[in-house]
N, C-alpha and C positions, 0 to 999 in steps of 0.2 A: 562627685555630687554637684559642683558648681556647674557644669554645661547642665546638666541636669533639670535645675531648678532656673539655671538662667542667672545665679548670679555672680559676686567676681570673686576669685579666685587671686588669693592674700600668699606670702611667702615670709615665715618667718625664720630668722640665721640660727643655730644652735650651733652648739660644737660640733654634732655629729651632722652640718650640713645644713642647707634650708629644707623647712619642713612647709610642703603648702598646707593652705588653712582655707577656710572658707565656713562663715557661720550667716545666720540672719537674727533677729530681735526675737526675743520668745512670745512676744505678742502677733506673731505672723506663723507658729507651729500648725496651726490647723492646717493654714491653709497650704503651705509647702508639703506636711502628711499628704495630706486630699493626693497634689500633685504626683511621690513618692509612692505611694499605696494603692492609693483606686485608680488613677490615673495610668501610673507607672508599673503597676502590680509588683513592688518595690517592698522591703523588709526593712525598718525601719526598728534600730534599738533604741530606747528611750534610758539616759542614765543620768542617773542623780546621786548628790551628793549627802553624805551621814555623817553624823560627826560620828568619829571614835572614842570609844567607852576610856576611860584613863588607863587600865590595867592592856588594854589593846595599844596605847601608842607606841610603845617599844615596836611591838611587831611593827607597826604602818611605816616605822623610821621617825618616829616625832611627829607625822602630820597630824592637826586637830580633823582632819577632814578627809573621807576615803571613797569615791566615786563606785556605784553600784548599777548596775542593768537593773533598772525594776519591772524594764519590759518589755517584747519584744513586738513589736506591731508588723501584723500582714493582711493582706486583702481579706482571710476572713476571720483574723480577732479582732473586726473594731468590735466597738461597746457602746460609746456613748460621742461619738466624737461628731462634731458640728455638720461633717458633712455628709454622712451618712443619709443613703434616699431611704426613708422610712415608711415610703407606701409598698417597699417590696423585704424579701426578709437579705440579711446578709449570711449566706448558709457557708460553710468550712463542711467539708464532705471527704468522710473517712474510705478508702476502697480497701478491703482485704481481698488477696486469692492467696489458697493454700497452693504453696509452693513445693512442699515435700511430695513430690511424683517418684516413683521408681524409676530408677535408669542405671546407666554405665556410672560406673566410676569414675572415670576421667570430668572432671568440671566443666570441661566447654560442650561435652558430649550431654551430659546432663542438663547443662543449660537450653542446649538445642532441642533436647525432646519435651522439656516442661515446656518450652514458648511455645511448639507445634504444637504440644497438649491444649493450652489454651486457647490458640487463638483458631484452634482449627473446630473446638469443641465449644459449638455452641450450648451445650445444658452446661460446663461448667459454672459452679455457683458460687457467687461473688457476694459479697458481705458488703453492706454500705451502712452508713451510719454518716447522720449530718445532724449542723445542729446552729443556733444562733444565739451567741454569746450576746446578743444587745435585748434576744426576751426570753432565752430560757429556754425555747424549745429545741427537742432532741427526739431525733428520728431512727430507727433501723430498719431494713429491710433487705431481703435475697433474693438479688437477680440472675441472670445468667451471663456471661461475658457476652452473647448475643442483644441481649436487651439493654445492656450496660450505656452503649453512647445513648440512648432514648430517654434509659433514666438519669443520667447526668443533667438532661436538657430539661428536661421536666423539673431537677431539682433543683438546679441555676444556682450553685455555688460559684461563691467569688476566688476560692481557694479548695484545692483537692489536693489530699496527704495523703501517701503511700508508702510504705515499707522500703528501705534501702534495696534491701533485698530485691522487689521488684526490679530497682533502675539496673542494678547490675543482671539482673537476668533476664526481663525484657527490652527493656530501655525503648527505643523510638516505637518498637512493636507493643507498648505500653499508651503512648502519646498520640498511637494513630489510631487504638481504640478505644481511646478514652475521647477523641477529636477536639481536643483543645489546644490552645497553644500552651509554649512549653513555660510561661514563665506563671501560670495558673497552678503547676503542678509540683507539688513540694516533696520531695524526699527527704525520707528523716530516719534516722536509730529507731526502727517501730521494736518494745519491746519483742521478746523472743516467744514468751509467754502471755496471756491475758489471763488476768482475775478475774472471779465469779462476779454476777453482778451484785450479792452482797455486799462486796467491799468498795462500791462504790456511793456509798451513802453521803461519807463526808462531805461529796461534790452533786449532792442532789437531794432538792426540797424533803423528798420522802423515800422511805429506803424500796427497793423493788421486795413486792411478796416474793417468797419460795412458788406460789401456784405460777405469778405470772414469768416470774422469772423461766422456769420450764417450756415455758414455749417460744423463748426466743434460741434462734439455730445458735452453733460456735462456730461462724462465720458472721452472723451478725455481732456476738459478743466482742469476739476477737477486733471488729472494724470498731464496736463501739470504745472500749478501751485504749485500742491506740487511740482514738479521736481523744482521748479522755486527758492520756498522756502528755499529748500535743501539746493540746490548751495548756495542762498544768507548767509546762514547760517555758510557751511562751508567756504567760501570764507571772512567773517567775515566785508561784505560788499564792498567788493572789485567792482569797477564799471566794465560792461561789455556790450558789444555789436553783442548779437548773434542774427540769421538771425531768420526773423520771420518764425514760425512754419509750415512745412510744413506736408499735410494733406497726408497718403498713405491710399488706398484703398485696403482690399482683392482682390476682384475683380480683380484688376490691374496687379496683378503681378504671377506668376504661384506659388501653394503655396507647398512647399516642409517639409516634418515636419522632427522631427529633429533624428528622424530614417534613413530616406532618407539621410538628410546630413552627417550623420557618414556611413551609411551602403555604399554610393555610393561615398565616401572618396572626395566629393569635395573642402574642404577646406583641412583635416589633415587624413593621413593614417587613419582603425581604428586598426589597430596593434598596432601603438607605439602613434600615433599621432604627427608626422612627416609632416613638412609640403611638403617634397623630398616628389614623391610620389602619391599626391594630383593631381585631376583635376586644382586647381588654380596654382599649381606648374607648370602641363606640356602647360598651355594655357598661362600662363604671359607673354609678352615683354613688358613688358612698361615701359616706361624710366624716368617716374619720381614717387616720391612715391603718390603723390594724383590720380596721373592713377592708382597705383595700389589700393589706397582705393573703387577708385570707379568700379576697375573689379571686387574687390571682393566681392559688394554690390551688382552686377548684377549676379555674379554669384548663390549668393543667395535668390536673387529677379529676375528671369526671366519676361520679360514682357507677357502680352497677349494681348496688341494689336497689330494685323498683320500692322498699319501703323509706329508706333513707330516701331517694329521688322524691317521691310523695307526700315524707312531713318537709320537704324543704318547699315544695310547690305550695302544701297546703299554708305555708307563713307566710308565701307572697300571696297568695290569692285571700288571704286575711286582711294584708295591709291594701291591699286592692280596695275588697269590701269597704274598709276602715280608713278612707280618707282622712278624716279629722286626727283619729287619731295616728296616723301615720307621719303627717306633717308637726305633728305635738313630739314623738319620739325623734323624728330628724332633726330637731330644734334642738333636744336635749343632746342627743348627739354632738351636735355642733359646739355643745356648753362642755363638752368632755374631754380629755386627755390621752392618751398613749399611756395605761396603764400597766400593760405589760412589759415596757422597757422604763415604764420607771422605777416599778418593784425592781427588776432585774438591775437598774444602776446599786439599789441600798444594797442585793445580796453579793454584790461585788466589794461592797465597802465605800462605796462613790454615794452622788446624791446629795442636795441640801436643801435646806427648809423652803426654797423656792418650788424644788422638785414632790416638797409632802404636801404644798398648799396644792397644784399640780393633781396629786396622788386622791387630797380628799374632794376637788371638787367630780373628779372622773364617779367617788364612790358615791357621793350624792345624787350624780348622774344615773347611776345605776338605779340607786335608790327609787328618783322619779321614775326609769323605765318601767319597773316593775311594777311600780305604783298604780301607774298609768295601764299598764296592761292586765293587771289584778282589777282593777277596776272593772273595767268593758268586759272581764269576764263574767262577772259575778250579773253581769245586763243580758234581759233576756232577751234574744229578736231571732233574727232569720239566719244568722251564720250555723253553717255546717256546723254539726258534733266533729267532724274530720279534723278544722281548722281549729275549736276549740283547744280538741285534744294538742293537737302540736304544739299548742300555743303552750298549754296548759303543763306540757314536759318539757319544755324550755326554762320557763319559770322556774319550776320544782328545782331546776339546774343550779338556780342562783341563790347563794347564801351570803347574807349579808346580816347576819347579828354582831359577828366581830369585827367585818368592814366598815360595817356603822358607828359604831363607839371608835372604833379608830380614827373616824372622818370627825367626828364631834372633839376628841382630843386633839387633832392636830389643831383645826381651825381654833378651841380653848385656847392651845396653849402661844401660838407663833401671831406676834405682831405682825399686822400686813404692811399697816402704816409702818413702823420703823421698818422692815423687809425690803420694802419701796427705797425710802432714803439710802439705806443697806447699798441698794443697787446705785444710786444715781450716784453716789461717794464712787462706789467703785469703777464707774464708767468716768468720772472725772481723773482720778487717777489712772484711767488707762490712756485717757488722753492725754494726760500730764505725759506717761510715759511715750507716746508715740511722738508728742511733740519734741520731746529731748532728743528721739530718734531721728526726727527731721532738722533739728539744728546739727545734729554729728554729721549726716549724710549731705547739709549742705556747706558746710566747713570741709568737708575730712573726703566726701565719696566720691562717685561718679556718678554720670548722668544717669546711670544702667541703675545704680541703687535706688535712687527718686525713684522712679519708673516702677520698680519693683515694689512699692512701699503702695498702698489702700489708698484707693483716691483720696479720701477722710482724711488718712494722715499726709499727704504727700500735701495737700491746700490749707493746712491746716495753718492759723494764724495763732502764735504764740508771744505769750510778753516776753519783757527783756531773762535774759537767760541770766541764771545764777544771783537774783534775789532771793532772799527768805523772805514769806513772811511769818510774820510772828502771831500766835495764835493763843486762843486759849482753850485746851479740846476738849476743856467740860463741857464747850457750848455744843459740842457734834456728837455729843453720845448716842446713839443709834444701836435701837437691843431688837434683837429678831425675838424673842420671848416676851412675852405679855409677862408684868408682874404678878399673876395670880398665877402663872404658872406652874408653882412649886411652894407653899410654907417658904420653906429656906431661901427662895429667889426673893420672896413678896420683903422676908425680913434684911437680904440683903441692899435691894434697894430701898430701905427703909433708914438704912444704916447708912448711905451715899447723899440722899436728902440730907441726915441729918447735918454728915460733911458738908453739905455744900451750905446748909445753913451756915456752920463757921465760921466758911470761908466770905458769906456773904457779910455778915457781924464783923469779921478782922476787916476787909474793905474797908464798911463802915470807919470802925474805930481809928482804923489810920488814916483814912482821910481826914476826918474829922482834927488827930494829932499834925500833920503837916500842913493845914488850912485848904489842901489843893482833894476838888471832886475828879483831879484827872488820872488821880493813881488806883493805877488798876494791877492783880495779880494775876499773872502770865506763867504759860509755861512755851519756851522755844525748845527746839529740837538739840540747838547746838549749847545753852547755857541751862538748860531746867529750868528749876524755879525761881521765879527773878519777880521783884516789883519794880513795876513802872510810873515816873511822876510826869506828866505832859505841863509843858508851861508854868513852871513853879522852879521856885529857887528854894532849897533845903540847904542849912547851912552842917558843919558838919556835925554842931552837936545834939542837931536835931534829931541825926541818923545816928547816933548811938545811944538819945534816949530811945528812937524803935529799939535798938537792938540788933542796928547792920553790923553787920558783919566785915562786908568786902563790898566793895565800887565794883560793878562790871563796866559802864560804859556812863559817859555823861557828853550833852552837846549845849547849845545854848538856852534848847528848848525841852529837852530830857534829860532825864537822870534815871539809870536803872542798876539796881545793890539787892546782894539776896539779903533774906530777913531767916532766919533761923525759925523763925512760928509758922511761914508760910512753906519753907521748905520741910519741914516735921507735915505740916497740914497736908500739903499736896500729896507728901508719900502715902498717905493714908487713904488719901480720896484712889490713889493708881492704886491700893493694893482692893482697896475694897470693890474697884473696877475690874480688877482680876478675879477677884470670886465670883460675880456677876459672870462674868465671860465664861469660868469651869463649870458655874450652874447652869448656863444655857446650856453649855457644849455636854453634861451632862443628862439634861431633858431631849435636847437631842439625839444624843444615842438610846434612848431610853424610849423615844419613839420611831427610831431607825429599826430594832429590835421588836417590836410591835407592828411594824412592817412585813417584817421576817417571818413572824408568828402566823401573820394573817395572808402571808404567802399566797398558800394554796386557792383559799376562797378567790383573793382578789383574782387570782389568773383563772381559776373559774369563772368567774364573774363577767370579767375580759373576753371569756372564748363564746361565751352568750349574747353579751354586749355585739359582739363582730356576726355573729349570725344572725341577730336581728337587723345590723346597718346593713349586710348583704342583703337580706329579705325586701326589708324598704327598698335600697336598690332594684333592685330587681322590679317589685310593684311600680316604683314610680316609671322605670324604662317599659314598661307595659304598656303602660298608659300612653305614655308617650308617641308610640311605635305601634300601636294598636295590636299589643300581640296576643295569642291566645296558650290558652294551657297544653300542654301535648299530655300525650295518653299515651302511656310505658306498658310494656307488654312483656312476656316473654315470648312473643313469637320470631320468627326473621323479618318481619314482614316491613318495610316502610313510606307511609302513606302520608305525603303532604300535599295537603290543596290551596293556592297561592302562593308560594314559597316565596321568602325573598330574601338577599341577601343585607346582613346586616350593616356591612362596613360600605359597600358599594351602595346600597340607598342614600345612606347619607352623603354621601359623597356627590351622588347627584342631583340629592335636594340642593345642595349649597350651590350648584350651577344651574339650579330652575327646571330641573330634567325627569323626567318622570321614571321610575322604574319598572320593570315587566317582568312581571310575575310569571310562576313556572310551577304545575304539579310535577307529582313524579312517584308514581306509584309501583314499586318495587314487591313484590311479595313472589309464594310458588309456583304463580301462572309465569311471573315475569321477572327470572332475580339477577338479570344481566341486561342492562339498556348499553347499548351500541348507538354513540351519536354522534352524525357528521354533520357538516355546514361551514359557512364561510369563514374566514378569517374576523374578529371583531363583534362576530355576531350573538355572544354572549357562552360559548359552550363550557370556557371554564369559569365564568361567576357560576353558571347552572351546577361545575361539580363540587367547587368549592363551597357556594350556601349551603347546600343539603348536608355536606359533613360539618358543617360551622351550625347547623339545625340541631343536627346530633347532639352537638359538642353542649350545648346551651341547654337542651332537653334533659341530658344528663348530672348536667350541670346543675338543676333545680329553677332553670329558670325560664318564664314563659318564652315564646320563640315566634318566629315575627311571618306568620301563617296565618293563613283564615281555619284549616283543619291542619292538627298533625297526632297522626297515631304511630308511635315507633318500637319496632320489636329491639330492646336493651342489648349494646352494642358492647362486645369486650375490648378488641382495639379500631383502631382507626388507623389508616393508611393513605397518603398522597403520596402520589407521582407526578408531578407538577414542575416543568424546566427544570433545566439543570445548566450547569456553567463549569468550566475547567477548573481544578482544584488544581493548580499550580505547585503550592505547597508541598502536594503529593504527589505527585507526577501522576495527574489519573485526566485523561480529555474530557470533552463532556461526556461524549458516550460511554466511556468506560463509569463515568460518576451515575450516570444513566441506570445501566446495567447493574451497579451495584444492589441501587434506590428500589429496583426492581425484582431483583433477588431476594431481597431479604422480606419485601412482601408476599413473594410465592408461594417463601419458605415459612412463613410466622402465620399469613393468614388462616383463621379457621371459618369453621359455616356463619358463628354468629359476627363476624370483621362485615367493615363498611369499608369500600377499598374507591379511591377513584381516580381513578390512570387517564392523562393527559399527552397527547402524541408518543406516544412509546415508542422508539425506533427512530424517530426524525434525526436523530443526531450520525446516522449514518444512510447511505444510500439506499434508494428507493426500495430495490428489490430484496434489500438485503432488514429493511426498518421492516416491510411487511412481513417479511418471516417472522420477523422478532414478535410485531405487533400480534399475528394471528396466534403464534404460539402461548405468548401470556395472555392472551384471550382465550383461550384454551383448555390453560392449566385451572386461572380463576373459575371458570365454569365447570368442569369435569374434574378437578381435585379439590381446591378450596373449596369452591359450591359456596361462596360469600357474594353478599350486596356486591353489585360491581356497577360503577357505572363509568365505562372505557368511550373517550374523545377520543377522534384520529380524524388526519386528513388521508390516510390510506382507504380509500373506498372499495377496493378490493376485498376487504375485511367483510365486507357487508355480504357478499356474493360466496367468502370462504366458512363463513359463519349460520349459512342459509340453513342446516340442516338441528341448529342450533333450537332446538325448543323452547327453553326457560332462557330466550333472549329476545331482546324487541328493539328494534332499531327507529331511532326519533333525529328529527335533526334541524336546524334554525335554516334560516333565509334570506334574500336580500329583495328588495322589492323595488323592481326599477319602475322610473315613468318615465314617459313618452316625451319630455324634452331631455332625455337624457340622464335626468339623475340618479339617484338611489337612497333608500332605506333599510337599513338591516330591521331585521322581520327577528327579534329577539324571541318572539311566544313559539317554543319547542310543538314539533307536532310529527305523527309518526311517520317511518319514510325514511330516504334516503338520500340527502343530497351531494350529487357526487360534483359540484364545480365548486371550489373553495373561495372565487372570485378574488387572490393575491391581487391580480394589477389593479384594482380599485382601492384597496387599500394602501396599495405602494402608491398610486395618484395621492392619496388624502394625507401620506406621509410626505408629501412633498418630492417625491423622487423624479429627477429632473423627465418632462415631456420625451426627449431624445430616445431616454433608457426605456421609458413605458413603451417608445414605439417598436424598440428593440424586442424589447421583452414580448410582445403582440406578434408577431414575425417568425419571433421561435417557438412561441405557444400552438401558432400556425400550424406552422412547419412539422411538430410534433402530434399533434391529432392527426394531422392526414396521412404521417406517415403509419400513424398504428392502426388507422383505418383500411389502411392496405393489407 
């Protein structure tokens, strides 16, 4: 662990040998997790110590103390932990495949034929089940080992479990279809059997019906409950409360594999992997982070229903309308919380009154949404009945009678003001503690320890070490509960008053008895109850008319002796401090519980709240971008006039540059564009927007066109470069070829496909075979949208007999002192000079090699000329 984390590495002797050691400050746990966990993709046991029960300490050997796992942490059990990015979900992704195939008896013959079965069969059906332990939500659904790496990518789990079973029977042929690397992927004792999903109640807000439970496959159940297992395992029993399973369909959603997702950068560059950059990058406005988890879940789950596509259009073309009030809901927005990980912290058992003040201002929040949106309904003017309506079933969505009274009791019952001090006590004590770390580390450590300590604490300037001081801590009483918040609190603290009345009266009197105003009643850490006399001389039989007891300490200017009335008094005030503190902690759970109750609503509440801050999103990025509505179809057909790309616009706004717009009219006259032109000259921004058009239309969100009408797209497909997978031992072209294949093979009529130099990755005569052939297939088998880039311009001459294909192509546009402009506005035709050596000039490639290059270019046309 020490190279690890980077720190130093301790050796202690024992009898049986030195043992190394290596630990850090438990105020530094987060951040070395972070390091170990998301950093390191690292399994991290968390153990702590219990006392043992008296009738147990025989067994322990006598010790009062017996160390337990309470937990085991992995990339995907966090829950609540600081570092956690909370604009995306952290998902743990369950895979089942049924293993029981028929074969030979012999074990390794058997195992030979079930991985062939597999991986050679694409319809085998794969069970997946994911889920997020920081808000509760829980997924299933059935793929096929084919579509499996697509949907792994789409689902961006931090962590993937699978059956032991699995490693020993496929092992690396497991790891290369799942394409991640190997320490993502966890192997575990997956039960042998799964329970129905009735029995999985305990660990879910609400029990599944008998109806719904029927239609989920056993293959999804099977992935759900090992998922279930998992958790309970590493969680080491920890109670929870997550939302019953919901079911996603293929069907339902457009399906994007996970080529598509990197080639057409919707989530992270594919350069750096950068999230600057990214389609989710230039579409975000959303103002809170569970809006942003769930744009990013649509942007990777397009829908395909045109009616769901059309109430999500019609909520942004609402808040369009509805400026004012658009700008009033993203305010309130911004006034709101993460409500659905913070319920999910209390059904864990986690959570404190910082997290309920948190919990009721998100529900107030809500409150005003709806308010606000009830309102402008009930006004009559010129907004569609269309927009109404969605508006108007949103709403209906949101139940807030019990969220309400629970926001009104929270806020009742929890002092904010003492909540505050709460807090600033306890960040003074962590600084105390971090400061005592930095006297050990500058006495005791090494340079490497400093180093490794928080800026904060590593500069940190501290008093002299190992003074007390002495204190009296009635003065810092600090109650997170309001005294009305309970009868029994109001009377508790009623009973502390009166204590400290006493205490204030015995002051009084003994001062008054010794003639000095400077005695004061103290409590220290290390003596209790002690009075104090400051500058005054008491002789001794003055101190046994008080009624001293015993001398603790005397100087020339002090005297301090306990008093038996003040050590009786004090006990009284610390016990009546204790009930105080089990009455909070009792209202406390008593609104944690009420939490738990209002459960469901709140995360309903939550999933409307996030569809209305996508909505606004979306409206405000309209406006901005000048985009317009698209028009969903069921046809193939698709039709955009000014198209522009979204992530490359801005990108050349920010350098002063104008962009150039592109139709691109696809339908049954014309459902294969063929388009060549220079290097630079825009052909793959042209194929990437149009599917990035798609992706956003389907998506529910306006699209950055002057017209677009599109026939509802099921998957999407790019072929877009490719690079040696090393790892795998596969060259480009062989990655190429794959990328290739599996579009051939998957694409149907209603696929958007757009293939980018196909074949380049091998020689000339041998690329255009390839090229013409999957031009070929897409046309006369698929019969899908195609729109194929090549600098093979023989394609155009092999393709001539090609009817439902049209060939378009960009430009360069020289002048007559010699320079040039690439001519980005597509237009029909066929340009067959790709212009490389003007690009290699503007790439800086040395003058020498250009002339070279000119020479053989020569050389080569006039010999094919012959």
């Amino acid at each position: 662990m020490a190279p690890l984390l980077n720190i130093k590495l301790a050796s202690k002797k024992t009898n049986a040998g030195p043992v190394p050691m290596a630990g850090f400050p438990f105020f530094q746990l987060d951040r070395f997790l972070k390091v170990l966990v998301q950093d390191l993709n690292k399994y991290v046991a968390i153990s702590e110590e219990f006392m043992n029960p008296v009738e147990e300490k025989s067994k322990s050997g006598g010790l009062l103390f017996d160390r337990k796992v309470t937990r085991v942490i992995t990339p995907g059990t966090l829950i609540d932990e600081k570092f956690i990015d909370t604009s995306q979900n952290n998902f743990l992704l369950s895979i089942y495949v049924n293993t029981d195939f028929p074969g030979p008896k012999n074990g390794d013959d058997r195992q030979n034929t079930a991985a062939t079965h597999i991986l050679s069969s694409g319809t085998q059906r794969v069970g997946l089940a994911w889920m997020d332990l920081s808000t509760g939500d829980f997924y299933t659904q059935v793929t096929t080992s084919q579509m499996l790496p697509s949907a792994i990518a789409r689902i961006g789990a931090r962590e993937i479990v699978a059956d032991q079973r699995l490693q020993n029977l496929l092992g690396q042929e497991l790891r290369m279809l799942v394409g991640i690397d190997d320490q993502l992927l966890t192997f575990f004792d997956a039960p042998q059997t799964s329970k129905p999903m009735s029995e999985w109640t305990p660990m879910l807000e609400a029990p599944v019906s008998p109806d719904l439970e029927s239609i989920f496959t056993s293959e999804e159940v099977a992935a759900g409950f090992s998922l279930l297992e998992y958790v309970r395992i590493q969680l080491q029993g920890v109670d929870m409360k997550l939302q019953p399973p919901r079911q996603r369909h293929l069907e339902e959603s457009m399906g994007i594999d996970r080529n598509s997702l990197r080639g057409l950068e919707i989530l992270e560059t594919a350069r750096d992997g950068l999230g600057k950059g990214s389609l989710l990058h230039a579409v975000r406005r959303t103002s809170t982070k569970s809006g942003a988890r769930l744009l990013r879940d649509r942007l990777t789950s397009p829908s395909t229903s045109s009616s769901v596509i059309n109430e999500r259009l019609d909520l942004v073309a609402y808040f369009i309308e509805n400026e004012e009030i658009r700008e009033t809901v993203v305010q309130l927005f911004k006034r709101s919380y993460d409500s659905q990980r913070l319920v999910q912290k209390f059904t864990l058992g986690r959570g404190d009154p910082d997290d309920l003040i948190c919990l009721s201002r998100a529900i107030e929040a809500s409150r005003e949404v709806r308010r606000v949106l009830s309102d402008q309904q009930t006004l009559t003017g010129s907004i569609p009945e269309s927009y109404r309506k969605s508006m108007s079933a949103l709403m209906n969505r949101m139940l807030l009678d019990g969220p309400t009274e629970l926001a009104e009791k929270i806020l009742a019952a929890i002092d904010e003001e003492g909540l505050q001090q709460q807090q600033r006590i306890e960040e003074s004590n962590a600084a105390e503690a971090a400061g005592l770390a930095q006297e050990v580390a500058l006495s005791e450590g090494l340079p490497e320890d400093i180093n490794s300590m928080p800026r904060k604490v590593r500069f940190k300037t501290t008093g002299r070490p190992g003074v007390t001081v002495e204190s009296d801590r009635g003065d810092v009483d600090t109650w997170i509960m309001r005294r009305d918040a309970s009868p029994t609190l109001g009377r508790l603290h009623d009973d502390l008053d009166g204590l400290k009345t006493e205490k204030a009266d015995l002051t009084t009197r003994l001062q008054e008895q010794v003639g000095s105003s400077g005695l004061t009643l103290k409590w220290t850490p290390g003596l209790g109850y002690i009075c104090h006399v400051k500058a005054a001389k008491i002789s001794q039989q003055a101190l046994e008319e008080l009624g001293v007891t015993r001398n603790v300490s005397s100087t020339k200017s002090t005297r301090s002796f306990y008093l038996p009335a003040w050590s009786q008094l004090g006990a009284r005030i610390d016990q009546a401090r204790v009930h105080i503190r089990s009455e909070e902690q009792r209202i406390f759970e008593d609104l944690r519980r009420a939490v738990i109750l209002n459960l469901v609503k709140i995360r309903r509440n939550a999933a409307v709240m996030d569809e209305l801050d996508v909505a606004c999103s979306f409206a405000t990025l309209a406006e901005e971008q000048q985009m317009v509505r698209p028009i969903l179809n069921k046809s193939t057909s698709h039709r955009i006039v000014g198209g522009r790309h979204p992530t490359v616009k801005l990108g050349l706004e920010e350098q002063g540059r104008p962009f150039v717009s592109n139709d691109c009219f696809i339908d049954d006259q014309e459902r294969v564009w063929l388009i060549t032109g220079p290097n630079m000259a825009g052909k793959s921004t042209f194929l990437r927007q149009n599917a990035l058009i798609t992706i956003l239309a389907q998506v529910g969100s306006f699209v950055p066109a002057e017209y677009a009408e599109i026939g509802i797209v099921d998957q999407i497909f790019s072929r877009i470069g490719a690079a040696d997978d090393l790892f795998r031992d596969q060259s480009t072209f062989m990655v190429e070829m794959l990328e290739t294949a599996a579009i051939l093979k998957q694409a149907t009529s209603r696929s958007f496909v757009i293939m980018d130099e196909v074949g380049r990755g091998t020689t000339p005569e041998d690329g255009t075979a390839v090229g013409f052939a999957c031009l070929h297939h897409l046309y006369h088998v698929n019969q899908c949208r195609t729109l194929f880039a090549t600098h093979f311009h023989a394609l155009a001459d092999m393709s001539a007999g090609f009817e439902k294909l049209g060939t378009y192509c960009t430009d360069i546009k020289e002048n007559p002192s010699g320079s040039f402009s690439f001519v980005h506005k597509l237009r029909r035709g066929v340009n067959r000079r790709s212009h490389a050596l003007k690009v290699a000039r503007l790439a800086g490639l040395p003058e020498r090699a250009i002339s070279v290059a000119q020479d053989v270019l020569r050389d080569l046309r006039s010999s094919k000329n012959q």
